[in-house]
C-alpha positions as CSV (number, residue, x, y, z in Angstrom):
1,X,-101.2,-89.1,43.3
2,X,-100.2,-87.7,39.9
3,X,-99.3,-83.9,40.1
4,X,-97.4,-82.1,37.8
5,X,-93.7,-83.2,38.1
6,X,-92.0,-84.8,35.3
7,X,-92.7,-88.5,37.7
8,X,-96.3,-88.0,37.3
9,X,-97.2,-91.8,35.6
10,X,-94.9,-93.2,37.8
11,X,-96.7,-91.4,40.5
12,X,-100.3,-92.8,39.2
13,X,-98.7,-96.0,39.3
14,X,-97.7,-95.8,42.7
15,X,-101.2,-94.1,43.8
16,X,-102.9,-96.8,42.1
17,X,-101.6,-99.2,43.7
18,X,-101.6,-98.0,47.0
19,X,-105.2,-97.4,46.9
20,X,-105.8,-100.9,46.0
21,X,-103.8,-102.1,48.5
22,X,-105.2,-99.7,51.2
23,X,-109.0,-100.7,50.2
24,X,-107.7,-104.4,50.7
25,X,-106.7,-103.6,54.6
26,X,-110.4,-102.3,55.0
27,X,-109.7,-98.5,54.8
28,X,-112.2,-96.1,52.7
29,X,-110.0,-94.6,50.4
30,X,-110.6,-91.5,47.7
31,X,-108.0,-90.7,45.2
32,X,-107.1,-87.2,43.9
33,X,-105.0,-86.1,41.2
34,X,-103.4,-83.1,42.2
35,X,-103.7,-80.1,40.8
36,X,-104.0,-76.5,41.0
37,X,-107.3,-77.5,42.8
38,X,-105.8,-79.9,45.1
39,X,-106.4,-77.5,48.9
40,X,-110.1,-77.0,47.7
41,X,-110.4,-81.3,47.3
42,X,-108.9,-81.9,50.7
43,X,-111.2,-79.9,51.9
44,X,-114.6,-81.1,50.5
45,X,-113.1,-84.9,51.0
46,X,-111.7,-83.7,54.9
47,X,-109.4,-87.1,55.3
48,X,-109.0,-88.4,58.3
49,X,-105.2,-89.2,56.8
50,X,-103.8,-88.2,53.5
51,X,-101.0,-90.8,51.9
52,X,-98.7,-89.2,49.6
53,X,-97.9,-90.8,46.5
54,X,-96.2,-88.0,44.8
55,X,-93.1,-88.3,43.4
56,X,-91.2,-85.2,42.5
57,X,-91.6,-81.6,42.6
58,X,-94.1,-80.6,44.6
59,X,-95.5,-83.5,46.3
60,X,-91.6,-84.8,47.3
61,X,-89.8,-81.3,48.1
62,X,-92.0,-80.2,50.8
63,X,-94.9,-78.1,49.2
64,X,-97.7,-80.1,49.9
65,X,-96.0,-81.3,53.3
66,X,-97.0,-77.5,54.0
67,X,-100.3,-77.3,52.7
68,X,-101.0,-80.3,54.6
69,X,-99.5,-78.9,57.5
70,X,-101.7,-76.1,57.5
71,X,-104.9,-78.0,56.9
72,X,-103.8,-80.0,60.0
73,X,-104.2,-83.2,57.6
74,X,-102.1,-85.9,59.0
75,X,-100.0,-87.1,56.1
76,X,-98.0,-90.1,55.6
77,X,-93.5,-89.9,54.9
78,X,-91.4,-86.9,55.3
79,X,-92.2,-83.6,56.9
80,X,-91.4,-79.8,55.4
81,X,-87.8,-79.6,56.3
82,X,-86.7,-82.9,55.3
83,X,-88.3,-83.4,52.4
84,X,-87.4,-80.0,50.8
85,X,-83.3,-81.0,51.8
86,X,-83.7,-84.4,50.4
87,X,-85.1,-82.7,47.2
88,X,-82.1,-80.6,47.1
89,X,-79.5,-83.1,46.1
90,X,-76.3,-80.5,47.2
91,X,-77.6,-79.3,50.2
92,X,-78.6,-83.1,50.9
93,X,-75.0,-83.9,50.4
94,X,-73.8,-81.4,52.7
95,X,-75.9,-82.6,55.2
96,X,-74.4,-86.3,54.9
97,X,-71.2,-85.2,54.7
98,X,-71.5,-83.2,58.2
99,X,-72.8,-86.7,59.4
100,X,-69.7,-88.3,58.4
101,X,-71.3,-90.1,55.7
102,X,-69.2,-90.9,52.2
103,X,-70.2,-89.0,49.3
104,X,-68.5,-87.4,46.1
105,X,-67.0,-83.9,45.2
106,X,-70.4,-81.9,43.3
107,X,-70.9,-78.5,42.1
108,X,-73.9,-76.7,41.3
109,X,-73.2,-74.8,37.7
110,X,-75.4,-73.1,35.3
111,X,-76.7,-75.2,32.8
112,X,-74.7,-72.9,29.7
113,X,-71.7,-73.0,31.7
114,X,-71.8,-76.9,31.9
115,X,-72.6,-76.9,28.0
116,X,-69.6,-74.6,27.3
117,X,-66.8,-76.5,29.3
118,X,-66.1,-79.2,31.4
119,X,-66.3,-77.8,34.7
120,X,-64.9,-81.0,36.6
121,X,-62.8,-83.1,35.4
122,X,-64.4,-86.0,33.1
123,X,-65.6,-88.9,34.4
124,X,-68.6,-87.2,35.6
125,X,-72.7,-87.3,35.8
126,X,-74.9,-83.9,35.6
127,X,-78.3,-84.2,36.5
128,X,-80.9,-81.4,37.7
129,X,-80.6,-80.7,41.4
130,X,-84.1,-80.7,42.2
131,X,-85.8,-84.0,40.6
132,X,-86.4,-87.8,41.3
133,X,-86.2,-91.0,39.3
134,X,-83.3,-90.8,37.3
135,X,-84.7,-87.7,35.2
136,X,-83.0,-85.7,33.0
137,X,-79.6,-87.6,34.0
138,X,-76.1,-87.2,31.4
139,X,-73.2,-89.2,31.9
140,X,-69.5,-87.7,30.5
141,X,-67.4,-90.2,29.9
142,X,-63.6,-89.7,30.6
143,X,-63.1,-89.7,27.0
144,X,-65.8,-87.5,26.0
145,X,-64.7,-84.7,23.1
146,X,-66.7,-82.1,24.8
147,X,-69.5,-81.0,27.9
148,X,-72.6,-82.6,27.4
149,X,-75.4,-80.6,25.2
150,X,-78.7,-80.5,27.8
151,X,-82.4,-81.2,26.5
152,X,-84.7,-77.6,26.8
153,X,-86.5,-79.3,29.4
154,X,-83.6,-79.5,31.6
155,X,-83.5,-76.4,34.8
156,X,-81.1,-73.9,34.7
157,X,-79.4,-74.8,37.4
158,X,-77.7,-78.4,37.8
159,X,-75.4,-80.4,39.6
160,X,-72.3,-81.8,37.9
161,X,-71.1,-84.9,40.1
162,X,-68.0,-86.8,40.4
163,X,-68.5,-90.0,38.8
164,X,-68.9,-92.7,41.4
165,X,-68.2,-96.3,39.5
166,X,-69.3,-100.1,40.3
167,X,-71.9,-101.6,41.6
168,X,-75.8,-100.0,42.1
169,X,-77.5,-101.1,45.5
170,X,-80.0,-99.6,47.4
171,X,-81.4,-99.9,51.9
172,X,-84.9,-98.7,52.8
173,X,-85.4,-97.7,56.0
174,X,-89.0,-98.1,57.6
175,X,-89.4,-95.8,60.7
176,X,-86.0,-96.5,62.3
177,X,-84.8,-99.7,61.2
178,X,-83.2,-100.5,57.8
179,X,-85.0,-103.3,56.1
180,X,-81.8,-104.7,54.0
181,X,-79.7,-104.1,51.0
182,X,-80.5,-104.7,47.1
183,X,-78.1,-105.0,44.3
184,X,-79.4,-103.6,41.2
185,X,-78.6,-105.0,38.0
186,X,-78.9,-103.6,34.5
187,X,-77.2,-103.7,31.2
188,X,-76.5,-100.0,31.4
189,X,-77.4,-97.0,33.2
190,X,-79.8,-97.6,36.0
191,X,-82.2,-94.7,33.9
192,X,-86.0,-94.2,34.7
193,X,-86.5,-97.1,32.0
194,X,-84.9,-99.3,33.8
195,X,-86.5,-98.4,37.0
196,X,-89.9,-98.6,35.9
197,X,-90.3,-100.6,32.8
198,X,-90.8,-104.4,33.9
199,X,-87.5,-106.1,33.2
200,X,-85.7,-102.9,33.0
201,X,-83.4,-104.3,36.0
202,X,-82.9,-107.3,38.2
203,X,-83.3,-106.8,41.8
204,X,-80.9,-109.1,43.9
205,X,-82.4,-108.8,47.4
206,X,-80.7,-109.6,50.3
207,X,-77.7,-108.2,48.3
208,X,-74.9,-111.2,47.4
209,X,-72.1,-108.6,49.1
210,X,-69.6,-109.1,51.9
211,X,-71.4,-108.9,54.9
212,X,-69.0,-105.6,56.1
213,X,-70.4,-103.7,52.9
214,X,-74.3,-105.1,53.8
215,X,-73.9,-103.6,57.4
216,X,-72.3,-100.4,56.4
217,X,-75.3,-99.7,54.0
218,X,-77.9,-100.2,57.1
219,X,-75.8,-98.2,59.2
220,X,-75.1,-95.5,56.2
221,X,-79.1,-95.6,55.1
222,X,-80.6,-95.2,58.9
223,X,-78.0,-92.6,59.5
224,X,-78.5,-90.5,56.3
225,X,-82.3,-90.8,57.1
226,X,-81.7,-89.2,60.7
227,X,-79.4,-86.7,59.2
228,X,-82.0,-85.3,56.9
229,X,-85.0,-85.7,59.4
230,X,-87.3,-88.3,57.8
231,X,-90.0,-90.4,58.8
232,X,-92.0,-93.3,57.6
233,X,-90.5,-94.8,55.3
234,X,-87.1,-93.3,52.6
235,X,-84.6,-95.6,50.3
236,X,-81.2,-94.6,50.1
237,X,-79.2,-95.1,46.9
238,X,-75.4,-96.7,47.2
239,X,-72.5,-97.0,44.5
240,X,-70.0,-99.8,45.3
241,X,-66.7,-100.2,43.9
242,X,-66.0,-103.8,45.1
243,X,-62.1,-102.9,44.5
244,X,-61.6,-100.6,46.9
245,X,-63.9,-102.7,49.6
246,X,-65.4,-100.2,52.2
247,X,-63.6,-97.3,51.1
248,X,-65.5,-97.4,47.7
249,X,-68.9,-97.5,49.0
250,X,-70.4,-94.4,47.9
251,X,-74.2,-92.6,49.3
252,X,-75.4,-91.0,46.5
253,X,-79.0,-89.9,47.7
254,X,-82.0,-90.3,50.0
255,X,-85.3,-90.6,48.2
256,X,-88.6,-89.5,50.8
257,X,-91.0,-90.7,48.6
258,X,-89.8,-94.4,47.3
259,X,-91.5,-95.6,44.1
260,X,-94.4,-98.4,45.3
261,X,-95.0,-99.7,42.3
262,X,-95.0,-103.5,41.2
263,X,-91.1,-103.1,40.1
264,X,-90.6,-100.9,43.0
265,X,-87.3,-101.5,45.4
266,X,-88.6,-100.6,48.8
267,X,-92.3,-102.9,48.4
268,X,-89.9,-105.8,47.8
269,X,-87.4,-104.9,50.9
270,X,-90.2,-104.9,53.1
271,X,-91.5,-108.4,51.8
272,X,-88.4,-109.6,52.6
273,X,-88.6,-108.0,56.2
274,X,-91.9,-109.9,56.6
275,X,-94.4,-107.1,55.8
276,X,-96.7,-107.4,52.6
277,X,-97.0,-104.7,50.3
278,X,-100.9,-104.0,52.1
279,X,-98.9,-104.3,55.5
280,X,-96.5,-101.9,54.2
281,X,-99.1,-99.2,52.7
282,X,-101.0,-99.7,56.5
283,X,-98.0,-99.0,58.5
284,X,-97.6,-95.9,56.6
285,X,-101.2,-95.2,57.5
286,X,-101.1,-95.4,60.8
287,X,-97.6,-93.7,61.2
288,X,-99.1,-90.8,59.5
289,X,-99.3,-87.1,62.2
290,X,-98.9,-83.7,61.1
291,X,-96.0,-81.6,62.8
292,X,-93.3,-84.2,61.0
C-alpha cells in the first residue's frame, strides 16, 4: 500500500481497508508502505501471499508484479505483461482495438508540442499516458482560444484524445465474469475529487440503461480484460452517448488495480453480485499465484 505514485492516499485508503477487511476473514495480515526498501520487507516478513493495493506507477504498471515474480511471492490482480499494457493507455488502446473493441482516435505528443498548438482537432482531453485516477487530466473545449498550458508536474510525454461525450459508466470484472454496469453521476468532470471525496459522485448501480447498452458493457469489459491479459479482478471505464445508441458506446480504459475504498466502484459491484467487500478482498486472496 502507499508507494510513491501520485495515487499514494488513495492507495493508503485502499490498503487500509483491505487490511481490515482481510483481518476480519481470519487472515494474519502485515502492512508495508512501499518504498525503496520494499524487496528487503518482503523478505524479512516472507508472506505466504502479498495483496497489492498500489495504485499507479509502480505498483499498477508491472514493476512490482516483477519483483514479486522473482521473489516467487504469490501476489494478488494482474501479472507483468498485463499490467504494464493497461498502464500504457495507447498501447492499451491498440490492443482493444485489434480485439474489435470501440475506442477513439489518440495520439501521443510531446507535452511542448501540445502547449504550442492544437494537435487534434478541439473537442479533446489530454491526460499523461502512464497514470491512474483521473490525474493530471485537461479538457479542450471545442471553443477553446488556444492548447491547454500543462502543470510542471505533468510527464513529457502525453496522450491527446478525441473527446468521447455523454454518459460515464463503468463493468468490473471478477475472474471471468463481469459483475454489472454503473452509471456515474457528477456535476462535472468525473476528476479524482469526485472519485474519491465522499459525495464527489453518485453511483447508480445496476445502471438505469437499455438493456442492449448493459449487455454490451459486460461483453466489452470481459473482452477488453482478456485482450490485455488480466486476472483477479480490473474495472473498465465506458462513455455513452445515449443519442447514437450502441454506436456511441465508447471503452475508454481498463484499470488492474480498481480503487477499494469506501466510495470505490468495484466493492459496490461485487455487493451487488452477492459478495461482501471481506468476501471480495478473500477471493482475491485465494486467487493470488505467481506466473500471472
Amino acid at each position: 500500500m502507499g508507494g510513491l505514485s501520485a495515487e499514494r492516499e488513495v492507495s493508503l485508503s485502499s490498503g487500509r481497508e483491505c487490511a481490515t477487511a482481510l483481518r476480519g476473514e481470519g487472515y494474519e495480515v502485515v502492512e508495508i508502505d512501499a518504498a525503496a526498501d520494499l524487496a528487503a520487507r518482503l523478505i524479512e516478513v516472507a508472506p505466504d501471499v502479498v495483496f497489492n493495493a498500489l495504485h499507479g506507477r509502480w505498483g499498477e504498471d508491472g514493476c512490482v508484479q516483477g519483483m514479486l515474480e522473482w521473489l516467487r511471492i504469490p501476489y494478488t490482480h494482474s501479472g507483468v505483461l498485463a499490467s504494464a499494457l493497461a498502464m500504457d493507455k495507447q498501447r492499451s488502446k491498440a490492443a482493444f482495438a485489434s480485439a474489435g473493441l470501440p475506442v477513439v482516435h489518440s495520439v501521443l505528443e510531446d507535452k511542448a508540442t501540445v502547449m504550442q498548438r492544437h494537435v487534434i482537432e478541439p473537442p479533446y482531453v489530454v491526460k499523461p499516458n502512464s497514470e491512474g485516477s483521473s490525474v493530471g487530466i485537461y479538457f479542450v473545449h471545442e471553443a477553446a482560444n488556444g492548447p491547454p498550458q500543462l502543470d510542471d508536474h505533468i510527464p513529457d510525454q502525453v496522450m491527446v484524445e478525441t473527446y468521447a461525450p455523454g454518459r460515464e459508466m463503468t463493468t468490473t470484472v471478477m475472474g471471468d465474469q463481469a459483475l454489472t454496469v454503473t452509471d456515474i453521476l457528477t456535476d462535472g468532470w468525473y476528476d479524482y475529487d469526485a472519485k474519491y471525496k465522499p459525495g464527489g459522485s453518485r453511483h447508480v448501480v445496476p445502471a438505469e440503461i437499455p438493456q442492449e447498452i448493459f449487455d454490451l458493457c459486460l461483453d466489452y469489459a470481459l473482452r477488453a480484460h482478456q485482450a490485455l491479459g488480466c486476472r483477479g479482478v480490473s474495472r473498465t471505464d465506458f462513455r455513452w452517448d445515449e443519442t447514437r445508441g450502441a454506436d456511441g458506446l465508447i471503452l475508454l480504459e481498463v484499470n488492474t488495480q480498481p480503487g477499494m475504498t469506501p466510495t470505490s466502484l468495484s466493492p459496490e459491484q461485487a455487493e451487488i453480485a452477492g459478495h461482501s467487500f471481506g468476501a471480495l478482498c478473500r477471493w482475491l486472496v485465494e486467487d493470488a499465484s505467481c506466473d500471472r
